[in-house]
C-alpha positions in Angstrom: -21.7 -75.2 -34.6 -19.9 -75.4 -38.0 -15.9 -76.3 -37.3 -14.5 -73.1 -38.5 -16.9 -70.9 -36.2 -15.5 -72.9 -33.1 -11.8 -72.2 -34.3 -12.4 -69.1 -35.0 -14.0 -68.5 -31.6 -10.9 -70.3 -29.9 -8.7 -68.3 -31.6 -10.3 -65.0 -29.9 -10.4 -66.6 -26.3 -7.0 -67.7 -26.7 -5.7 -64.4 -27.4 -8.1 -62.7 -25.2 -6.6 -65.3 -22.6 -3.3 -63.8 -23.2 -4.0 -60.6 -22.8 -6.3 -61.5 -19.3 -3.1 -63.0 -18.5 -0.8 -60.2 -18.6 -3.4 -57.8 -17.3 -4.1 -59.7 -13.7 0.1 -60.4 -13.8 0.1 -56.6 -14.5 -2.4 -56.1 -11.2 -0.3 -58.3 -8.7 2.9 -56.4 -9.7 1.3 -53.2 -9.1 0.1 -54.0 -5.9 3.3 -55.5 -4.7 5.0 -52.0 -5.8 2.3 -49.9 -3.3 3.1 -52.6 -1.1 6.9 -51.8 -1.1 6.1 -48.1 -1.6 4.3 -48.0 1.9 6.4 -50.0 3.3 9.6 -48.1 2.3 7.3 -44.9 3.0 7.0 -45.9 6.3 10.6 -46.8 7.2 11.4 -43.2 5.4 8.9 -41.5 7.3 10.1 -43.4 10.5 14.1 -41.9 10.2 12.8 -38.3 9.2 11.0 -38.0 12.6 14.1 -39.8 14.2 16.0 -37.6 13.0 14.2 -34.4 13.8 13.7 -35.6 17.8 17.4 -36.3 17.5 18.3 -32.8 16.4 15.9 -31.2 19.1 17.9 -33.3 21.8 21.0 -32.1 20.2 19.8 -28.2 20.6 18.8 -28.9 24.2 21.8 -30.5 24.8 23.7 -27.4 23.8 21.4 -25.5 25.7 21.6 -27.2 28.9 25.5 -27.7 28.9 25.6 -24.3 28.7 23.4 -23.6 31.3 25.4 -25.8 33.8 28.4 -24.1 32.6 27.1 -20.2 33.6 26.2 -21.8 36.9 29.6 -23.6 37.2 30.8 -19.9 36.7 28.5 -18.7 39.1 29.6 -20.8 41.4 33.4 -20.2 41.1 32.9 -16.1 41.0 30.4 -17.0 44.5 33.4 -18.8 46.2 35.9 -15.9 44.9 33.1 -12.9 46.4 33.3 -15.5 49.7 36.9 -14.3 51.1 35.7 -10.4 51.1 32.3 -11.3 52.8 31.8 -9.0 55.9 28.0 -8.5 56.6 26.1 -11.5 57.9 23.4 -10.6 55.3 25.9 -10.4 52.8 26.6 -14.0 54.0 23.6 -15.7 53.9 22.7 -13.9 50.1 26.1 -15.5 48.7 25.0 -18.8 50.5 21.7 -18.9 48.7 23.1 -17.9 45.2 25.5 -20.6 46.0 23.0 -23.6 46.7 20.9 -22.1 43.4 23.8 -22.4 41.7 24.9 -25.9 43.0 21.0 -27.1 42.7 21.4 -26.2 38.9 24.5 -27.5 38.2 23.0 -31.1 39.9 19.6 -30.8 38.0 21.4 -29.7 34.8 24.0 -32.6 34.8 21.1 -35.1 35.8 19.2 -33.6 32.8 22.5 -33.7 30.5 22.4 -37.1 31.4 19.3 -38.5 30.1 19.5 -36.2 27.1 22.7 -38.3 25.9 20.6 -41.3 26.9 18.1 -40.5 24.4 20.4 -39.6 21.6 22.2 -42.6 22.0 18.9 -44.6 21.6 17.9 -42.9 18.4 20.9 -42.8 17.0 20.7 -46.5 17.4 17.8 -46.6 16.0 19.2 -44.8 12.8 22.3 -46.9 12.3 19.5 -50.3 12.8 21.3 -52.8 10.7 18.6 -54.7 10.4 16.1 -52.2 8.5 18.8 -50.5 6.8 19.2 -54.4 5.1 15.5 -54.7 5.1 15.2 -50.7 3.4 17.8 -52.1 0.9 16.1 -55.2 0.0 12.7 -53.3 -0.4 13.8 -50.6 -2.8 15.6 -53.0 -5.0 12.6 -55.3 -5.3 10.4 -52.5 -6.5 13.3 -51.6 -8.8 13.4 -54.9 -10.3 9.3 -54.8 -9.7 9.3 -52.0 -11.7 11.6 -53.4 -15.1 9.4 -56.2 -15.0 5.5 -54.0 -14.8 7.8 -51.9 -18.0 8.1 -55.1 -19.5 4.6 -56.4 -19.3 2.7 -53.5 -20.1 4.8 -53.4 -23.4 3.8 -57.4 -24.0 0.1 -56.3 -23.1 0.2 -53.8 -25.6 1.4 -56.3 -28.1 -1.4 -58.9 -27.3 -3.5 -56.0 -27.7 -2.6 -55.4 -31.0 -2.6 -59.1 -31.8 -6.7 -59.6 -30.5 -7.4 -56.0 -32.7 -5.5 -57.5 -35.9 -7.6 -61.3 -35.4 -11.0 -59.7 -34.7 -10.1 -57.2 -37.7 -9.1 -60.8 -39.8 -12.4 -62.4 -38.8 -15.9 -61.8 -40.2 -18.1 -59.3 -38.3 -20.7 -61.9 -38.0 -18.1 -64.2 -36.0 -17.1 -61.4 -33.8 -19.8 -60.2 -32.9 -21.4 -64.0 -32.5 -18.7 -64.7 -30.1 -19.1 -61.4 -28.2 -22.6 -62.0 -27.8 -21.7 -65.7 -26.4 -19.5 -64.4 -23.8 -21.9 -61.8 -22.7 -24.5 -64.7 -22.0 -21.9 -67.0 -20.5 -19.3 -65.2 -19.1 -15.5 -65.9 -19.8 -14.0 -68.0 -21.2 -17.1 -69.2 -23.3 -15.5 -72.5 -24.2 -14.3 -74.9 -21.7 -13.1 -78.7 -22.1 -15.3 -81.2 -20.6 -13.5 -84.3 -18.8 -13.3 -88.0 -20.0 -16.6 -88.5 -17.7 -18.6 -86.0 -19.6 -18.4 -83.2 -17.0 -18.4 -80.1 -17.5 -14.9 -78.1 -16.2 -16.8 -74.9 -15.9 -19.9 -75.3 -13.7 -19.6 -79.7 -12.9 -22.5 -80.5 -14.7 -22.7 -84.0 -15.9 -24.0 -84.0 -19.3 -27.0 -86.0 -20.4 -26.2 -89.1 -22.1 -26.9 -87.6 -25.6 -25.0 -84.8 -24.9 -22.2 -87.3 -23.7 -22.2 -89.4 -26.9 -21.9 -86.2 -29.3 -19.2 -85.1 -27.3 -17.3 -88.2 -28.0 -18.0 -88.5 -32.0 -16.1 -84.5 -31.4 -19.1 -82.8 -31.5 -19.2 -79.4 -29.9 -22.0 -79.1 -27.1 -23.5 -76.4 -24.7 -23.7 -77.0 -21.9 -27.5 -77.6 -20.8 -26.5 -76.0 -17.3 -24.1 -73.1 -17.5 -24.4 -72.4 -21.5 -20.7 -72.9 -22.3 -20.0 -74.1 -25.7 -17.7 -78.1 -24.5 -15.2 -79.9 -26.4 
């Protein structure tokens, strides 16, 4: 291979390198930012339901403190109605709307009781320090995440332009040499080989005539995996 063809091909793999570069840095950060997203998601999705079980155990609340309050009523107007009781079946009716009465009061405070419970455990789970800190630190790595993805897709696009402006600088014949090289060998076509004589691609050792062009700076294939070794 004539010394200018193997510069010329370094030059493409070197800026094809940087643009691979940025593009699997571009991947990670994208997948850290769905990361975050569902993560963040989740802790969203979390305090919406929170808070719509906690404003359901607020209505009931409301409803079942006023329930024990018409009973409470009840109950007062049923020991007023007492004093002018005459008939015994009179008597006995005012006793049972009285124990209704007094059962729902019992039941309804009892009930009042573990409502308050529960709102007092969600809305502990709202004010959770912890993931409120956690939320916090989430949102502003994706923000930061997100300056930085801004920022490499705007180098990418300038490596780009860079590879497009070489291959456009280089013969056709080189180009498209190179590009049929790293269809048959895959990328990066041209790897270094140690001071042994192995090759950093695939470990092949190379043949002692291989070997001793390598070393008068000769550039070799390798006889195993094709790459072009300096």
């Amino acid at each position: 291979m004539k010394e200018e063809d193997f510069s010329a091909f370094l030059q493409l793999q070197e800026q094809e390198e940087e643009v691979l570069k940025r593009e699997r840095y571009l991947e990670r950060l994208k997948k850290r930012i769905k990361e975050l997203d569902q993560s963040i998601n989740e802790i969203l999705e979390e305090q919406t339901i929170l808070i719509a079980e906690l404003n359901q155990i607020i209505e009931a609340i409301r409803e079942e403190d006023q329930k024990v309050r018409r009973c409470k009523e009840n109950l007062k107007r049923c020991k007023e109605r007492e004093k002018f009781v005459k008939k015994v079946e009179e008597y006995k009716a005012l006793l049972r709307e009285k124990a209704k009465n007094e059962d729902c009061i019992i039941k309804g405070e009892q009930t009042l009781r573990e409502l308050r419970q529960k709102r007092k455990a969600i809305e502990d789970r709202l004010q959770d320090k912890d993931k409120k800190k956690k939320l916090k630190r989430m949102e502003e790595e994706k923000e930061e995440l997100i300056k930085e993805r801004e920022e490499v897709e705007r180098e990418l696009k300038q490596q780009m332009e860079k590879l497009e402006l070489l291959r456009a600088s280089l013969s056709q014949d080189i180009v498209q040499e190179y590009e049929r090289l790293k269809q048959a060998v895959g990328f990066p076509p041209i790897v270094k080989a140690d001071i042994m004589g192995t090759c950093s691609s695939c470990g092949t050792k190379l043949p002692s005539m291989l070997y001793s062009k390598l070393i008068k700076g000769e550039k070799v294939r390798c006889p195993s995996c094709g790459k072009i070794l300096y």
